[in-house]
C-alpha positions as CSV (number, residue, x, y, z in Angstrom):
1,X,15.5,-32.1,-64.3
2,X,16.9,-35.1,-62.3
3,X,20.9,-36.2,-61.7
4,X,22.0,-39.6,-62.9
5,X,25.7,-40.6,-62.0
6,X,26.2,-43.9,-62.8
7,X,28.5,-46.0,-60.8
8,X,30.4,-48.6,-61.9
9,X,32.6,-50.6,-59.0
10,X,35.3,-53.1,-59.2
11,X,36.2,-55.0,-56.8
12,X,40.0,-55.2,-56.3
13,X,42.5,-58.4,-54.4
14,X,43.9,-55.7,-52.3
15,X,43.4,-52.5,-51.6
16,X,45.6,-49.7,-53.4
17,X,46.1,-46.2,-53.1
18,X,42.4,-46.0,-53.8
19,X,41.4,-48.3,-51.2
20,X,39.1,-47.2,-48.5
21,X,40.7,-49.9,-45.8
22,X,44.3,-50.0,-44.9
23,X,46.2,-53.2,-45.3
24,X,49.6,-55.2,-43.9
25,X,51.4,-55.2,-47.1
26,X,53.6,-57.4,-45.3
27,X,51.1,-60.5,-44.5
28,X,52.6,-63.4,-45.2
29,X,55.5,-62.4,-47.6
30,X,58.6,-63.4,-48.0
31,X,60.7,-62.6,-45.1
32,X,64.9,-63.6,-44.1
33,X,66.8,-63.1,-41.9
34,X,70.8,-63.2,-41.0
35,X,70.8,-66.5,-39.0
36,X,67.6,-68.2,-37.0
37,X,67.8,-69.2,-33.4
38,X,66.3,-72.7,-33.1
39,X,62.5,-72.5,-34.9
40,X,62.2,-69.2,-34.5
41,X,61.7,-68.6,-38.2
42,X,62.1,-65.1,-40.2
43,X,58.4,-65.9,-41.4
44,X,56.8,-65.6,-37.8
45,X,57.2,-62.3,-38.0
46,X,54.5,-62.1,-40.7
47,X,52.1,-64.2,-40.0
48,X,49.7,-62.1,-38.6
49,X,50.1,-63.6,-34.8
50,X,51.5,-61.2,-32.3
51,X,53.1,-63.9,-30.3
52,X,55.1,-66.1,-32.5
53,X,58.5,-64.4,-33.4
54,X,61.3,-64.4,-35.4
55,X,65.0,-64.6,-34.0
56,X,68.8,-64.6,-34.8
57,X,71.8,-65.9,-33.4
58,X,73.5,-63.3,-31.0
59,X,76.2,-62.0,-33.8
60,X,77.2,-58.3,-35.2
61,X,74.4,-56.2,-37.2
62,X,71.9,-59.0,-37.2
63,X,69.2,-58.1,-40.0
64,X,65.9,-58.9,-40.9
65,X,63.7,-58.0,-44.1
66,X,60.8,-58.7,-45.9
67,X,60.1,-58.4,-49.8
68,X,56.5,-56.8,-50.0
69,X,56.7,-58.2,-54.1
70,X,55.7,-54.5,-55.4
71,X,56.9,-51.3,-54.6
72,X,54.7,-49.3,-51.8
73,X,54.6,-45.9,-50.6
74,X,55.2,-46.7,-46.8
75,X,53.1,-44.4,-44.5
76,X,54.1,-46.8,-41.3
77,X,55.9,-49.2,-39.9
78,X,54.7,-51.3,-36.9
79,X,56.5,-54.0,-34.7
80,X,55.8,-56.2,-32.0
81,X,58.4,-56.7,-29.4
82,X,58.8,-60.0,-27.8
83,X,57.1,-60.4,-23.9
84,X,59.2,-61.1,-21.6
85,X,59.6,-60.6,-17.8
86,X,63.3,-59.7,-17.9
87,X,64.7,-56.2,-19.2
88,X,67.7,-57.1,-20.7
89,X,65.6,-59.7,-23.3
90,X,63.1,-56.7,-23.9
91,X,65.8,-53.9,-24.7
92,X,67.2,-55.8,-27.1
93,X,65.1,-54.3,-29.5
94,X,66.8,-50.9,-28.8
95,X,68.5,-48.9,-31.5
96,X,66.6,-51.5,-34.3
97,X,67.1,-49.2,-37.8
98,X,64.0,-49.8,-40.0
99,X,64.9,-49.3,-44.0
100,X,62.4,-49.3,-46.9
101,X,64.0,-48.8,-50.1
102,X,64.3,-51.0,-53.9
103,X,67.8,-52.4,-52.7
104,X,68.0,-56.1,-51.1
105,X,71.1,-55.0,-49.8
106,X,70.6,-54.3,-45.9
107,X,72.3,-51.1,-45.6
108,X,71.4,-49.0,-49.0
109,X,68.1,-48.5,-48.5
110,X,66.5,-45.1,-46.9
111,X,65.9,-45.3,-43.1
112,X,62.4,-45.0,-41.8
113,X,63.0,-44.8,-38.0
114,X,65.7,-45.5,-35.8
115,X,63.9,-47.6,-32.6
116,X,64.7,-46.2,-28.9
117,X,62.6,-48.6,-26.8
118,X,59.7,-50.9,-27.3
119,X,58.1,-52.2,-23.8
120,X,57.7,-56.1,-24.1
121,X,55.4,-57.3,-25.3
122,X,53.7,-53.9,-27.2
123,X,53.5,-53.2,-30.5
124,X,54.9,-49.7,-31.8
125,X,54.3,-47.8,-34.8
126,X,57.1,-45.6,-36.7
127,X,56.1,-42.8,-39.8
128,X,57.9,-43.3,-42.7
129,X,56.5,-40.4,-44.4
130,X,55.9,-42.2,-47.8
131,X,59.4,-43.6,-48.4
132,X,58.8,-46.2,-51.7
133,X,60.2,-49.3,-51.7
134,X,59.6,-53.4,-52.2
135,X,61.7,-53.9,-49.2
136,X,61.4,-53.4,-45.3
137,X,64.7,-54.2,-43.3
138,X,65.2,-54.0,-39.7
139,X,68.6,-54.6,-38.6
140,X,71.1,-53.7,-35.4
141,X,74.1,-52.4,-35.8
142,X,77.2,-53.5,-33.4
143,X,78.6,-56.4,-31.5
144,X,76.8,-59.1,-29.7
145,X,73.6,-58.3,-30.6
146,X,70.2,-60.7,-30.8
147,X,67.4,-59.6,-33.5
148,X,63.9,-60.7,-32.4
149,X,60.7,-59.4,-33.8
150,X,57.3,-60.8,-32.5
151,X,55.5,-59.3,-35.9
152,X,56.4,-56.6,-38.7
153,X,53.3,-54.8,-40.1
154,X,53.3,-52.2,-42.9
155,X,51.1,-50.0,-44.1
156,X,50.6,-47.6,-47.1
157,X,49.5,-48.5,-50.9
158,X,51.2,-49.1,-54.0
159,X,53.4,-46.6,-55.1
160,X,53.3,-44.2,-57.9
161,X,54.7,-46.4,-60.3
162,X,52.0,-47.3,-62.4
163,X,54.0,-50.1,-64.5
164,X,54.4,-52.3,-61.6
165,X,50.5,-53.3,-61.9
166,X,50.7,-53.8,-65.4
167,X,51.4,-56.1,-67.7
168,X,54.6,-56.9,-69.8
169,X,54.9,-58.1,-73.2
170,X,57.8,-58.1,-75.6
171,X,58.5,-58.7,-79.4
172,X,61.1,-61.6,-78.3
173,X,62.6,-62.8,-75.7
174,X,66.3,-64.0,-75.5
175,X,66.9,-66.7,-72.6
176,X,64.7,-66.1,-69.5
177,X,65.0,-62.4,-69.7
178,X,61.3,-61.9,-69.9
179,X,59.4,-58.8,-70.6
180,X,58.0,-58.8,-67.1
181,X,61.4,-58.5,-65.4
182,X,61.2,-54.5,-66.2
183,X,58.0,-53.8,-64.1
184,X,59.2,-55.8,-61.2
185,X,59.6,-53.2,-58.9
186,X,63.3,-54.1,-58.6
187,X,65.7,-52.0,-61.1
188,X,68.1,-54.8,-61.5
189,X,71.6,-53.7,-60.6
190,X,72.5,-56.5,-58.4
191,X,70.7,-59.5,-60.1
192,X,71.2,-58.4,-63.8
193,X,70.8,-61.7,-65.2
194,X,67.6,-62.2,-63.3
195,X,66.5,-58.6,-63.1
196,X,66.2,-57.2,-66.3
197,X,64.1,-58.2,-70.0
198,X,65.6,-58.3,-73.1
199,X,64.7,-59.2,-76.7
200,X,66.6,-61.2,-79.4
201,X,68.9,-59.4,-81.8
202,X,66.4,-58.4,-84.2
203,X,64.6,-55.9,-86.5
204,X,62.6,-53.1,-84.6
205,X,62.9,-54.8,-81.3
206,X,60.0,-53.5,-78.8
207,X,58.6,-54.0,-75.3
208,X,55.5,-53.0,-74.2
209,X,53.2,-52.7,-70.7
210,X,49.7,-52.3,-70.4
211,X,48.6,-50.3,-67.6
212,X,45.4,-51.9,-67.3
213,X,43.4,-48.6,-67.3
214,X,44.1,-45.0,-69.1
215,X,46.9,-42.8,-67.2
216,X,47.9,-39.1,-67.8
217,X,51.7,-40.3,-67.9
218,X,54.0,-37.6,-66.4
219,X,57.2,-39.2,-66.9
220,X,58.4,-42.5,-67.7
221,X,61.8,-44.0,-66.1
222,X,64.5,-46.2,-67.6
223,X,66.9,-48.0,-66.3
224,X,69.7,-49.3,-68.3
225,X,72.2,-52.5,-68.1
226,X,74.9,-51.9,-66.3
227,X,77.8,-55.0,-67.3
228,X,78.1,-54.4,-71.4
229,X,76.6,-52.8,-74.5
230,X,75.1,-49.5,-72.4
231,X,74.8,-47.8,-76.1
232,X,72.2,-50.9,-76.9
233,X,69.2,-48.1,-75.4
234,X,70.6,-45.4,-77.9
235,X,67.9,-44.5,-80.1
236,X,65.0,-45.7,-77.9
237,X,61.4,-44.2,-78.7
238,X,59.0,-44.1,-75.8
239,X,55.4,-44.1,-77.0
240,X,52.7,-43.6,-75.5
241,X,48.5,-44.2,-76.3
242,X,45.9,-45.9,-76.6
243,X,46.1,-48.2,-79.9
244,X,47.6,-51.8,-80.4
245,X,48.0,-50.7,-83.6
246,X,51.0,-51.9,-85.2
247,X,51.5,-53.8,-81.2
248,X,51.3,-50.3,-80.2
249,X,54.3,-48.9,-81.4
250,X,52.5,-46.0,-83.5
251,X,50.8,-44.0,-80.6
252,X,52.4,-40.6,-79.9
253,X,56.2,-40.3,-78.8
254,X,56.6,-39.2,-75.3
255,X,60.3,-39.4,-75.8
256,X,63.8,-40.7,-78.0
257,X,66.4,-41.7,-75.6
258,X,70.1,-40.4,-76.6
259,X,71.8,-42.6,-74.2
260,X,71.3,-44.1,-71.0
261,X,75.0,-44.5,-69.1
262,X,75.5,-48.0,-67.6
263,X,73.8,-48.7,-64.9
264,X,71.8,-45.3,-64.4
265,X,68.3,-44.4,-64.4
266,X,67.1,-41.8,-66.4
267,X,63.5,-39.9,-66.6
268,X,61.6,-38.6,-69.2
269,X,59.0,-36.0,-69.3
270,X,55.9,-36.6,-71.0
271,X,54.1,-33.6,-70.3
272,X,50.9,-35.1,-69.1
273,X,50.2,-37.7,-72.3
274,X,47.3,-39.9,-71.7
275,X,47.5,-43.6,-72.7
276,X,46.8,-47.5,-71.4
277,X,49.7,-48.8,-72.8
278,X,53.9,-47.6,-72.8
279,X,56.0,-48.8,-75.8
280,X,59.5,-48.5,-75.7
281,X,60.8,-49.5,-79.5
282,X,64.5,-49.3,-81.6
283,X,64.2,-48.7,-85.1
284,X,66.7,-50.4,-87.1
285,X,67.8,-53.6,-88.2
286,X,69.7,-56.0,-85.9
287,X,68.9,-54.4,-82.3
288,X,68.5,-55.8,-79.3
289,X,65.9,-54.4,-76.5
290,X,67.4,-55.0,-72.8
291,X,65.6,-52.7,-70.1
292,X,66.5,-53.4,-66.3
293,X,62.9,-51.2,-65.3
294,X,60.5,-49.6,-66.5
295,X,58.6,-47.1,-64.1
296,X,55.5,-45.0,-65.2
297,X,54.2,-42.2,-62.9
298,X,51.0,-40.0,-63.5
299,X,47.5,-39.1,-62.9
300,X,45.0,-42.1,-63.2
301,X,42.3,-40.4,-64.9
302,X,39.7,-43.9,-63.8
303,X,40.0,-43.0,-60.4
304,X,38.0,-40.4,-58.4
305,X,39.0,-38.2,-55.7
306,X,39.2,-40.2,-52.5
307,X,36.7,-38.0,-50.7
308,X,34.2,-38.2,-53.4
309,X,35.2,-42.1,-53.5
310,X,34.4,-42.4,-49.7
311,X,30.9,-40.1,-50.3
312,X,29.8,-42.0,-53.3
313,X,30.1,-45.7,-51.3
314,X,28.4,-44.4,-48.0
315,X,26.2,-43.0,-50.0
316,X,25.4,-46.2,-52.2
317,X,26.1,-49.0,-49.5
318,X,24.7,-47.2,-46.3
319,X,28.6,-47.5,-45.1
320,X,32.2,-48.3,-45.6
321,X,32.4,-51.4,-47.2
322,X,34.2,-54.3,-46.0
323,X,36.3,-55.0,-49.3
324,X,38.0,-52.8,-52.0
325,X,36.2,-51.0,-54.0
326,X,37.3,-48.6,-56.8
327,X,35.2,-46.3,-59.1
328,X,36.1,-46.7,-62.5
329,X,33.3,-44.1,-63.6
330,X,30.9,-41.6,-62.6
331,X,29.0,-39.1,-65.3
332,X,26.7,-37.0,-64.2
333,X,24.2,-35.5,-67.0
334,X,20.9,-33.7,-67.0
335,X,17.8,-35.5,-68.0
336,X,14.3,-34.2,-68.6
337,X,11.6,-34.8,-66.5
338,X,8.9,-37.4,-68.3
């Protein structure tokens, strides 16, 4: 009798939560600032050189941030401080509050780390302990104060919102509040006219994502408009499966939504359903669908354990690899000996 586990390994843009490498979710984002100093742009501080920085204007609470596009789970933070011979440009740095939240705003957001001291020129590194969010902040509060960050690294992997990799689709759309506007990662409140998806007024409205693999969904969270028409989510089934039968919108219901106040975010237990694809659907003539996110957390049932990931790709590439890899697969069964 012999073991055959067969292997089957995808090779992924960027490393996730399965990844065996850690990455700078940061590179080369999109980064502001509250005012720039001469050329000293926001975006030096993610470029990946330790030596070109980003600076404000000496003002009260200068801020810096940088949308990381999809939410993360942030192990750590780590920033540069700029070199310089004299003390006082080196301790500016001091007292620096690091956010990471799904809030552009500067001060909503969780805070990471509070910085005490950075010698010039060094780079330090702050736990967040997981904190998810699409955006890192780093701002100083008071009078008179100068902002300059010679690089911002961060480091974790995508959070546990599966939606956010997925893909959106939607029965209609009305303006340019497209279906993928609900898995952005951002839940809306503060751009609702360019944060949120929404169908026409029509007959069984329905929105739909495709989680690109099979999940064991453990609750699914919706967030609601917040300006007019909250009691448009009244009546909302969340389904959940495997079928595009019908565009999906006959796999199992997870859930029927009551009400949703305006503005609020709501979760929904779905007691471990498994299923590629999340329909949310109102039955009825006349209805219209707006959702400002969508967020799906669970149990991806494609991935293995990491510690049998790591074992399985030393074992079948002599070594870590250099790029992302992710098992999609492995079956072991028992085959008689010829």
């Amino acid at each position: 009798v012999k073991r055959v586990c067969f292997v089957y390994v995808h090779i992924l843009p960027k490393c996730s939560i399965t990844g065996l490498l850690p990455e700078n979710a940061a590179f080369q984002h999109t980064a502001t600032q509250s005012s720039m100093y001469g050329t000293w742009y926001s975006e030096n501080a993610v470029d990946g050189v330790r030596d070109s920085c980003s600076h404000t204007n000496t003002q009260t609470d200068p801020w810096w941030r940088v949308d990381l596009m999809k939410v993360y789970r942030v192990n750590r933070v780590a920033i540069t401080n700029r070199q310089s011979s004299y003390s006082e440009i080196a301790s500016r740095i001091n007292g620096a509050v690091i956010r990471v939240g799904n809030i552009p705003d500067i001060y909503s957001n969780p805070i990471c780390a509070v910085v005490s001291t950075i010698p010039s020129g060094a780079t330090a590194s702050f736990s967040c302990g997981g904190i998810e969010g699409r955006y890192v902040t780093v701002h100083i509060p008071g009078n008179g104060k100068v902002l300059t960050l010679c690089e911002v690294e961060v480091y974790g992997y995508l959070g546990g919102n599966w939606a956010v990799d997925g893909a959106a689709t939607q029965s209609s759309t009305f303006g340019n509040w497209f279906s993928e506007k609900a898995i952005d990662g951002n839940r809306g409140l503060l751009q609702l006219y360019t944060g949120c998806s929404s169908t026409l007024n029509e007959t069984n409205p329905w929105w739909r994502v495709d989680l690109r693999y099979i999940y064991r969904v453990s609750e699914v969270v919706v967030t609601n408009r917040k300006d007019c028409c909250a009691e448009q989510i009244n009546g909302v089934e969340i389904r959940i499966g495997n079928s595009l039968e019908s565009n999906g919108n006959n796999n199992p219901i997870c859930a029927v939504i009551p009400a949703i106040p305006a503005g609020e975010s709501y979760s929904y237990s779905c007691a471990g359903m498994d299923g590629r694809y999340v329909n949310l659907i109102i039955p009825g003539d006349m209805k219209m669908l707006t959702l400002c996110e969508v967020e799906v957390y669970g149990e991806d049932l494609s991935v293995l354990p990491y510690s049998l990931l790591s074992s399985l790709l030393m074992l079948f590439s002599g070594g870590i690899c250099s790029s992302c890899k992710r098992i999609h697969k492995c079956d072991t069964t028992l085959v008689s000996n010829p």
